[in-house]
BALUMLO-632314 format. One line per 3 residues: number of its first residue (from 1); their letters; for each residue x, y, z of N, C-alpha, C, O. Coordinates in Angstrom, 2 decimals. Layout:
residues N
NUM = A = X,Y,Z,X,Y,Z,X,Y,Z,X,Y,Z | ...
This chain:
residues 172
1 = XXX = 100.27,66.50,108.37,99.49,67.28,107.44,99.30,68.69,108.01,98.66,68.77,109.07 | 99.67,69.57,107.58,99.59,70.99,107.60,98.26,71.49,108.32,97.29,70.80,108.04 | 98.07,72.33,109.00,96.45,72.70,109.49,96.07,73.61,108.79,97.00,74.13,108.17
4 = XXX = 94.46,74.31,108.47,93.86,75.14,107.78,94.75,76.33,107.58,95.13,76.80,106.51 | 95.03,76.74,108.85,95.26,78.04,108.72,96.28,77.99,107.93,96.39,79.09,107.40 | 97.03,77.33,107.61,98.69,77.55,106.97,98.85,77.06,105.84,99.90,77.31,105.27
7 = XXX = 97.73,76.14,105.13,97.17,76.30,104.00,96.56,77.16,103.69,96.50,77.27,102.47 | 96.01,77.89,104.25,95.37,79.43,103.89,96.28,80.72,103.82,96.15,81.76,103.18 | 97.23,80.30,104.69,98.38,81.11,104.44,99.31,81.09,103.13,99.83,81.99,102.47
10 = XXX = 99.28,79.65,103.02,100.41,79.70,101.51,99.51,80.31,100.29,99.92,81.25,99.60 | 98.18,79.67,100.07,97.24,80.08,99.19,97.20,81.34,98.92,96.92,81.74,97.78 | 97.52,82.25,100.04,97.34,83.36,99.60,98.97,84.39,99.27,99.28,85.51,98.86
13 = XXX = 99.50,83.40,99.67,101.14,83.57,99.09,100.91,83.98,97.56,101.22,85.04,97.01 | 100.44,83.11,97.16,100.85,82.22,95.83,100.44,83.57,94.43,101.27,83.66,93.52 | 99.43,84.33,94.40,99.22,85.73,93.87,100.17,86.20,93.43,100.78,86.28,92.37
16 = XXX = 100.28,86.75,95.13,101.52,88.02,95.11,102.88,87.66,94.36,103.51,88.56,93.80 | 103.41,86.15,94.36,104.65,85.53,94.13,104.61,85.70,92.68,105.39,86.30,91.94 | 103.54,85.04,92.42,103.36,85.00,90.71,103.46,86.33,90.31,104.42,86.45,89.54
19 = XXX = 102.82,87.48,90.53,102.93,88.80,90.32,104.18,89.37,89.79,104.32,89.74,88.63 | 105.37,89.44,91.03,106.49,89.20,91.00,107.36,88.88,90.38,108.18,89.63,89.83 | 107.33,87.10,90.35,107.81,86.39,89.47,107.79,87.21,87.72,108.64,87.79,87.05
22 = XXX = 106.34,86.82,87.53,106.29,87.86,86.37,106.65,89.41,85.88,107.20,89.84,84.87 | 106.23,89.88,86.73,107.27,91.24,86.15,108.70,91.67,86.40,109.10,92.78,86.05 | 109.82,90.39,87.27,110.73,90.07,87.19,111.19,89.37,86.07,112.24,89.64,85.49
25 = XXX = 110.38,88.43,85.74,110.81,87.62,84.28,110.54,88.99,82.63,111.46,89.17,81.83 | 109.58,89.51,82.55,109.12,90.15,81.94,110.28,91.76,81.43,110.27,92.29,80.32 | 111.09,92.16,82.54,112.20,92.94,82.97,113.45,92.82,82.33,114.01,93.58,81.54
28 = XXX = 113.96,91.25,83.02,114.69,90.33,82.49,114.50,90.25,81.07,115.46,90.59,80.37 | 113.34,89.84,80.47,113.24,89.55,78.92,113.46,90.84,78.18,114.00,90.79,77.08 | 113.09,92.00,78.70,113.71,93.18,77.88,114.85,93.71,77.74,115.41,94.07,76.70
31 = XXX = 115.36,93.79,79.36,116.64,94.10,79.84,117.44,92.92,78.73,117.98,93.39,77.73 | 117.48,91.94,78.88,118.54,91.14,77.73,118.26,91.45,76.38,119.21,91.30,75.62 | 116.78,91.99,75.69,117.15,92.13,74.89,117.34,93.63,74.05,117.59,93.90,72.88
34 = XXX = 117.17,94.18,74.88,117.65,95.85,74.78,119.05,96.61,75.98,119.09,97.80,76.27 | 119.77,95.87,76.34,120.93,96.18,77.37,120.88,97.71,77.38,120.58,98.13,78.50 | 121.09,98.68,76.44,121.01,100.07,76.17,119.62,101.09,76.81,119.57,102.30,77.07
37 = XXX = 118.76,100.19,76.90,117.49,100.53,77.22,117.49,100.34,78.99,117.85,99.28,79.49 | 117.07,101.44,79.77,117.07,101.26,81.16,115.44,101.49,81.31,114.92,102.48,80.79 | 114.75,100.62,82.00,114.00,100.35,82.65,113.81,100.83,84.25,114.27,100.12,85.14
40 = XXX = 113.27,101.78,84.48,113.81,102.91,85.20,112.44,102.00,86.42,112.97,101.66,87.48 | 111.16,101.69,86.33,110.32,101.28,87.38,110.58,99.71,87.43,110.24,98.87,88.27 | 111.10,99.63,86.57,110.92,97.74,86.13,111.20,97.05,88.50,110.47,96.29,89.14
43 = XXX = 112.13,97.58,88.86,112.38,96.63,90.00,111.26,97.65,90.79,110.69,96.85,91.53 | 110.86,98.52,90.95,110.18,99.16,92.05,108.66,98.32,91.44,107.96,97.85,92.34 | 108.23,98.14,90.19,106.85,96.81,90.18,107.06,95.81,90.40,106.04,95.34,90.89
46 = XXX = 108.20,94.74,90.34,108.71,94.22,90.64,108.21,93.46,92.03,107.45,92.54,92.35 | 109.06,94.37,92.62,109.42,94.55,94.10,108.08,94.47,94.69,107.88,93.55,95.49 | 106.93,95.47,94.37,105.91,95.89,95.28,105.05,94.95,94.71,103.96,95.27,95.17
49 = XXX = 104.85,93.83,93.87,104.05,93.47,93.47,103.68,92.44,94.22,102.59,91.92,94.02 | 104.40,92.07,95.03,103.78,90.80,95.97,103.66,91.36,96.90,102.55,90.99,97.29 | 104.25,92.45,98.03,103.45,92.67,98.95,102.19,93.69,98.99,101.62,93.94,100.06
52 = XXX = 101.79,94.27,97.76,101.01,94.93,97.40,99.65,93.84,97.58,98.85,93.84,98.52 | 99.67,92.91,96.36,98.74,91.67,96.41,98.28,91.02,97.50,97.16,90.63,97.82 | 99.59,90.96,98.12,99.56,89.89,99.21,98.39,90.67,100.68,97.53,90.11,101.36
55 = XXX = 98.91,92.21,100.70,98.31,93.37,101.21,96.37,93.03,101.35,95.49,92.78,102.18 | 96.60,93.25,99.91,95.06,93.09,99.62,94.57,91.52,100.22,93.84,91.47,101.21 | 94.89,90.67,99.76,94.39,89.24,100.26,94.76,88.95,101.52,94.33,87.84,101.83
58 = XXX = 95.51,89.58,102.58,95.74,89.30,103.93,94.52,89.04,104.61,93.64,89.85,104.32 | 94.18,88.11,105.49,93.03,87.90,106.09,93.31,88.03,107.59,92.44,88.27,108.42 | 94.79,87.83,107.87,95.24,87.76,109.37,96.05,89.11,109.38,96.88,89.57,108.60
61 = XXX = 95.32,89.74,110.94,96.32,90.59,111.47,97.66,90.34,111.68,97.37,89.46,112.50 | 99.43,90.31,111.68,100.39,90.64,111.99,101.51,90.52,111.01,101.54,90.22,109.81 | 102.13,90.75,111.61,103.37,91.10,110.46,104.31,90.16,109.49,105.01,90.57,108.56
64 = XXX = 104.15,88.72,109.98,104.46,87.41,109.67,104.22,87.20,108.13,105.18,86.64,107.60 | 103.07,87.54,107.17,102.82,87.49,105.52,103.83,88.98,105.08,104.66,89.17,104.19 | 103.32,89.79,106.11,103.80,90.86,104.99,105.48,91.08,105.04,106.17,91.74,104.25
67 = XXX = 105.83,90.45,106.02,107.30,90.19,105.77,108.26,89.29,104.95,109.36,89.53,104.46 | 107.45,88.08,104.95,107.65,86.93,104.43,107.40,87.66,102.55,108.07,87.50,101.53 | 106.45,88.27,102.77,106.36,89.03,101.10,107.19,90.08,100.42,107.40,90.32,99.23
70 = XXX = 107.49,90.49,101.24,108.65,91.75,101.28,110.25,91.10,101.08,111.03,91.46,100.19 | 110.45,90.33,101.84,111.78,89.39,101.80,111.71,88.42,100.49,112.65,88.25,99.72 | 110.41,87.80,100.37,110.45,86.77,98.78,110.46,88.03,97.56,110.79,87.76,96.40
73 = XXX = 110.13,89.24,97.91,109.91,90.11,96.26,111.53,90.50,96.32,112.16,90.46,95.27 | 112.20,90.87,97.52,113.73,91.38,97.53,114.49,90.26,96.62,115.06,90.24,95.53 | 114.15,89.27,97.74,115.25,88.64,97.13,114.80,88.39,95.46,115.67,88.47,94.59
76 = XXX = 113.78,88.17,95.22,113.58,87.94,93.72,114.21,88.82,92.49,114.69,88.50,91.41 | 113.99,90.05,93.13,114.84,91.50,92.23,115.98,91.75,92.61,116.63,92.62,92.03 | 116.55,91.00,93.77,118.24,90.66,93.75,118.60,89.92,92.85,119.53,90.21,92.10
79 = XXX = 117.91,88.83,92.78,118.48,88.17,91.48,118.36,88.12,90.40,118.95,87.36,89.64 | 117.32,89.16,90.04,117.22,89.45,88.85,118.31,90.50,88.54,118.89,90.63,87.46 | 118.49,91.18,89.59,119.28,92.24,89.19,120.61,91.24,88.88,121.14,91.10,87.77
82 = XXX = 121.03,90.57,90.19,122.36,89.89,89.18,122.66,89.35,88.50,123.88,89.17,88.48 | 121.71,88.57,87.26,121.38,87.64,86.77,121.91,89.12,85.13,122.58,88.83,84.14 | 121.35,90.42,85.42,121.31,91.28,84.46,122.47,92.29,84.55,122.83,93.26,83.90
85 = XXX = 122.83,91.72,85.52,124.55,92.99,85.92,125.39,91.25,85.33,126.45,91.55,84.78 | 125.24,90.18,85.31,125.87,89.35,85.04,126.40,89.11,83.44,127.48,88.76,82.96 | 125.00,89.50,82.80,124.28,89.78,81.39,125.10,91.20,80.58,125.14,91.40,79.36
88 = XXX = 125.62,91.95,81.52,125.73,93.53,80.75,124.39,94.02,80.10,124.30,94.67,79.05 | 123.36,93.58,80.91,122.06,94.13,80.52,121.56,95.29,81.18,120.37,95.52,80.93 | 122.23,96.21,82.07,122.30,97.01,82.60,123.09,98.28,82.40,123.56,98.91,83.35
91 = XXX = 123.24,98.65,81.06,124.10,99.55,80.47,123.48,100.47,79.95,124.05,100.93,78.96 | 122.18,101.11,80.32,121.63,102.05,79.43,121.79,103.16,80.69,122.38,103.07,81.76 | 120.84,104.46,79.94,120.98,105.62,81.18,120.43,105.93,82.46,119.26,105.62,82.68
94 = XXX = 121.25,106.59,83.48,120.65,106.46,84.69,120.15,107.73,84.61,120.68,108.67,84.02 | 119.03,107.74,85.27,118.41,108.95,86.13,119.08,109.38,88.19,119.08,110.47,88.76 | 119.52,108.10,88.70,119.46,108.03,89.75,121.42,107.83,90.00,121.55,106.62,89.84
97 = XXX = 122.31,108.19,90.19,123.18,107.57,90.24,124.60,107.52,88.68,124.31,107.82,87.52 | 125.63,107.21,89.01,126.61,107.00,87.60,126.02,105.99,86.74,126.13,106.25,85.54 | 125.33,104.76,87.08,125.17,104.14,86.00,123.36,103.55,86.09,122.42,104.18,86.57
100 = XXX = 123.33,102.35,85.53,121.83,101.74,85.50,121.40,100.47,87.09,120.38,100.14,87.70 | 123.16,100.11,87.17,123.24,99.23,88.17,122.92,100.03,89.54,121.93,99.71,90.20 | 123.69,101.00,89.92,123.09,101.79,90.80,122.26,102.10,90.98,121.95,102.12,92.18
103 = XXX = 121.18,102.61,89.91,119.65,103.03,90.42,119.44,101.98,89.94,120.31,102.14,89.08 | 118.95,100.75,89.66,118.61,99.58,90.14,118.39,98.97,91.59,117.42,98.52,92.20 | 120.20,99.22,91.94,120.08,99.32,93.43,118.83,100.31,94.50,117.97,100.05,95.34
106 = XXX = 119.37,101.42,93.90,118.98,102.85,94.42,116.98,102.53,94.82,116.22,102.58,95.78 | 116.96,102.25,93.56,115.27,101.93,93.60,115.02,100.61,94.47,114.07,100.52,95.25 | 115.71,99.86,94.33,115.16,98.64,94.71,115.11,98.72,96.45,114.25,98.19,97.14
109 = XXX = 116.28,99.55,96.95,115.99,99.61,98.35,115.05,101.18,98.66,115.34,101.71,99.74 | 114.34,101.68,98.10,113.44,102.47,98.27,112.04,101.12,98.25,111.22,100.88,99.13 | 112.20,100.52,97.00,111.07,99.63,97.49,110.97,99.36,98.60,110.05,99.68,99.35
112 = XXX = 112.04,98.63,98.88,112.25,97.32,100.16,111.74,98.46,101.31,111.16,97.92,102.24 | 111.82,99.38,101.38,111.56,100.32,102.62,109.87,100.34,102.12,109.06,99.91,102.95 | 109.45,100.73,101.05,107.57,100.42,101.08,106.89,99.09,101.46,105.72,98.86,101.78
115 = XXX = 108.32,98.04,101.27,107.39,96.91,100.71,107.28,96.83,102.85,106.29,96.44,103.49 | 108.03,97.11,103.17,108.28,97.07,105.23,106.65,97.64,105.56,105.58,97.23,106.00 | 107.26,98.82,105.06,105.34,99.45,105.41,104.67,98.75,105.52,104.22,98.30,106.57
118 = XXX = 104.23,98.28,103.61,102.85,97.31,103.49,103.15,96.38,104.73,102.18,96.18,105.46 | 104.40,95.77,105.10,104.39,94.56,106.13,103.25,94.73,107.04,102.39,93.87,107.22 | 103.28,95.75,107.53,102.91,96.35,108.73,101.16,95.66,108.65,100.42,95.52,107.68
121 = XXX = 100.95,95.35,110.04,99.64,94.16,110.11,98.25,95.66,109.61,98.42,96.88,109.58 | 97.53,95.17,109.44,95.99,95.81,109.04,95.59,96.23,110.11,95.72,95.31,110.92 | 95.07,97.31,110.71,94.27,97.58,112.07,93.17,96.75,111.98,92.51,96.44,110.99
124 = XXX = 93.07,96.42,113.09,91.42,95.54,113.37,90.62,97.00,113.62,90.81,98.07,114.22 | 89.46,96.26,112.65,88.33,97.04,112.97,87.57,97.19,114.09,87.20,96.29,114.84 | 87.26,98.85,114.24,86.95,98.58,115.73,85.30,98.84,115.56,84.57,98.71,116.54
127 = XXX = 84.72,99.23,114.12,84.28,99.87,114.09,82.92,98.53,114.32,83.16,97.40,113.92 | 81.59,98.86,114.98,80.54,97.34,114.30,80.27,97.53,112.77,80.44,98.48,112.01 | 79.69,96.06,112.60,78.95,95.77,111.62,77.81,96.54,111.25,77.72,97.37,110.34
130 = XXX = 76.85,96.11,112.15,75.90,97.20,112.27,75.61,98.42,113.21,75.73,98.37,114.43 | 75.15,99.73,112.37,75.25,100.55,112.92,73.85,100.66,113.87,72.66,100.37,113.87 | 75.02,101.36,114.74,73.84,101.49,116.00,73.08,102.63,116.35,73.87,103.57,116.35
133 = XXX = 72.14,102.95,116.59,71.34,104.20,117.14,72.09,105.00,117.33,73.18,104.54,117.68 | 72.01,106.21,117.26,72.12,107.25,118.61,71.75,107.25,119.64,70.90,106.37,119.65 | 71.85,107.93,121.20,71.10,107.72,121.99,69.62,108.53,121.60,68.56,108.29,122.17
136 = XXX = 69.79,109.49,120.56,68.13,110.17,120.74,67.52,109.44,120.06,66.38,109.87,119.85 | 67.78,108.24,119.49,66.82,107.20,119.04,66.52,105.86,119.61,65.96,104.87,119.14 | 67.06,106.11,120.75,66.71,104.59,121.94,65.48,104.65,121.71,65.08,103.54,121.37
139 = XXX = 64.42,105.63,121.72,62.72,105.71,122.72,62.24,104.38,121.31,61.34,103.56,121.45 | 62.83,104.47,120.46,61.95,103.37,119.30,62.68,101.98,119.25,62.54,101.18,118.32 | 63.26,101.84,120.06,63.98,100.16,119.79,63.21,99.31,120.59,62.46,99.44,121.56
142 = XXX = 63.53,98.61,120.06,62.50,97.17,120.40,63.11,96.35,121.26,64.09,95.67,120.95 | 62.64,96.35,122.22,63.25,95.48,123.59,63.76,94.24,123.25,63.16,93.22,122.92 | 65.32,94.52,123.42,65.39,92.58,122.85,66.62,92.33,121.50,67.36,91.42,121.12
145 = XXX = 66.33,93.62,121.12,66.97,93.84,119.47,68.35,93.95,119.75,69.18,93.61,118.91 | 68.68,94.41,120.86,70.28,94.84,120.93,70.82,96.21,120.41,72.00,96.51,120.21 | 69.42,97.14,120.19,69.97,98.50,119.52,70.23,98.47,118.25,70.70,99.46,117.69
148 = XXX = 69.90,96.96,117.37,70.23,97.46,115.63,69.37,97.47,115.14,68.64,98.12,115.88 | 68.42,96.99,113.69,67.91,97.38,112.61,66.61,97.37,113.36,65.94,98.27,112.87 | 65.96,96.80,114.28,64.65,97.08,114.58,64.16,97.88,115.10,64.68,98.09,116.20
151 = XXX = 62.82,98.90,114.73,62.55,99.90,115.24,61.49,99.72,115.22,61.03,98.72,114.67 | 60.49,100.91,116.00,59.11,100.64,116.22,58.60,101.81,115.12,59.22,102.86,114.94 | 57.52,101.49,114.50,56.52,102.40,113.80,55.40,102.66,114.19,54.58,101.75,114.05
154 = XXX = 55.02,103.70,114.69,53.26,104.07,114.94,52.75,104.23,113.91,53.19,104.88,112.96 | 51.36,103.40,114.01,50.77,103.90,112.80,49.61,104.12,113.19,49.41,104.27,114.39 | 48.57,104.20,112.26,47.12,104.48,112.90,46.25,103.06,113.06,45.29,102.98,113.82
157 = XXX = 46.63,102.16,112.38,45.96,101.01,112.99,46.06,100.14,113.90,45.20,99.29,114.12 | 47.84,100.35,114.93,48.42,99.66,115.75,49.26,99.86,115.84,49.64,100.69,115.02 | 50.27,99.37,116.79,51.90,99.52,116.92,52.36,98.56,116.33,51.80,97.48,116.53
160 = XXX = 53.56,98.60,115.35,54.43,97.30,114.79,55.37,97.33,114.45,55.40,98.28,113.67 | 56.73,96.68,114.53,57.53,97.25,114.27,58.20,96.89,113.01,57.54,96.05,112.41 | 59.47,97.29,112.28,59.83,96.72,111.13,59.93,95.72,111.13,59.22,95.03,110.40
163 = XXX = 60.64,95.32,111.74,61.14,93.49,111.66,59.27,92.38,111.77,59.55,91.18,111.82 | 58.49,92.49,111.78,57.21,91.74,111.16,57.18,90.85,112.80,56.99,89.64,112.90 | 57.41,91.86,114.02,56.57,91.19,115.01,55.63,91.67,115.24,55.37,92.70,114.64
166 = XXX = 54.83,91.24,116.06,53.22,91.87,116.54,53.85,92.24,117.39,54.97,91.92,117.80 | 52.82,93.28,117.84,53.44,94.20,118.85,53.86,93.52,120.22,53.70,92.30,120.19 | 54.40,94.07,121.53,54.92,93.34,122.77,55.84,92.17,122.26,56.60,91.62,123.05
169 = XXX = 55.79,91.93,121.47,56.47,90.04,121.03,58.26,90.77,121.21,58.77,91.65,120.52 | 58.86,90.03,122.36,60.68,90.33,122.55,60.92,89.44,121.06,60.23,88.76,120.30 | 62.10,89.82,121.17,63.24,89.08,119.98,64.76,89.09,120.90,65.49,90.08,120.96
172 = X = 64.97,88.07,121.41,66.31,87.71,121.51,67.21,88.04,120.57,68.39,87.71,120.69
């Protein structure tokens, strides 16, 4: 039986693929039924649509999803593409190149070079959670606090601080 993590890994496969899938199928359904008609972004959404997704839902630092996403969207708009060069559904005008098959191509490996990027793991944050003092605001922290949300207030009836201790009382 599979461990957490790699069920958490496919789970979050599964988005980006569908994404994909769909605006590969969606491409396909026009491309066959307009051959004359070129679809000039159809493989660059395509393409980016799973490692885009996949981007966003990554929970683990390294390069292992976003490659694995990049390689499942290629190959998916490889075969769509041949599935539609197979079709003569690729006969309308190019912007990029002599025909539609070429910038098909043309685009699709401009993706594949973004979709590498997105691969690229997320920086770990270096930054904390909670923000910490300055040093010109040490003189009010509360012994104990670790330097975050608790501070001391003077007031005129006693010392107390935010967090609802009586005064002297540490907080681990």
């Amino acid at each position: 039986m599979p461990d957490e993590t790699t069920l958490r890994s496919l789970e979050s496969r599964w988005p980006g693929m569908a994404w994909t899938l769909g605006a590969c199928a969606i491409w396909a359904g026009l491309a066959m039924l307009n051959p004359t008609t070129t679809y000039h972004l159809a493989p660059l959404v395509a393409l980016l649509a799973w490692p885009l997704v996949g981007r966003t839902r990554r929970m683990r630092v390294g390069w292992r999803p976003g490659l694995i996403a990049a390689a499942g969207a290629t190959a998916m708009v490889a075969a769509t593409t041949l599935v539609l060069l197979g079709r003569d559904a690729l006969a309308g005008p190019a912007l990029i190149g002599p025909d539609a098959a070429v910038e098909t191509v043309s685009l699709a490996a401009l993706a594949v070079g973004v979709a590498i990027v997105l691969a690229r793991p997320r920086p770990r944050s270096s930054a904390p959670l909670v923000a910490h003092p300055r040093s010109s605001d040490q003189e009010g922290v509360v012994a104990g606090s670790g330097g975050s949300c608790c501070t001391r207030e003077l007031s005129d009836s006693g010392d107390a601080d935010q967090c609802n201790r009586s005064p002297g009382q540490v907080h681990d």
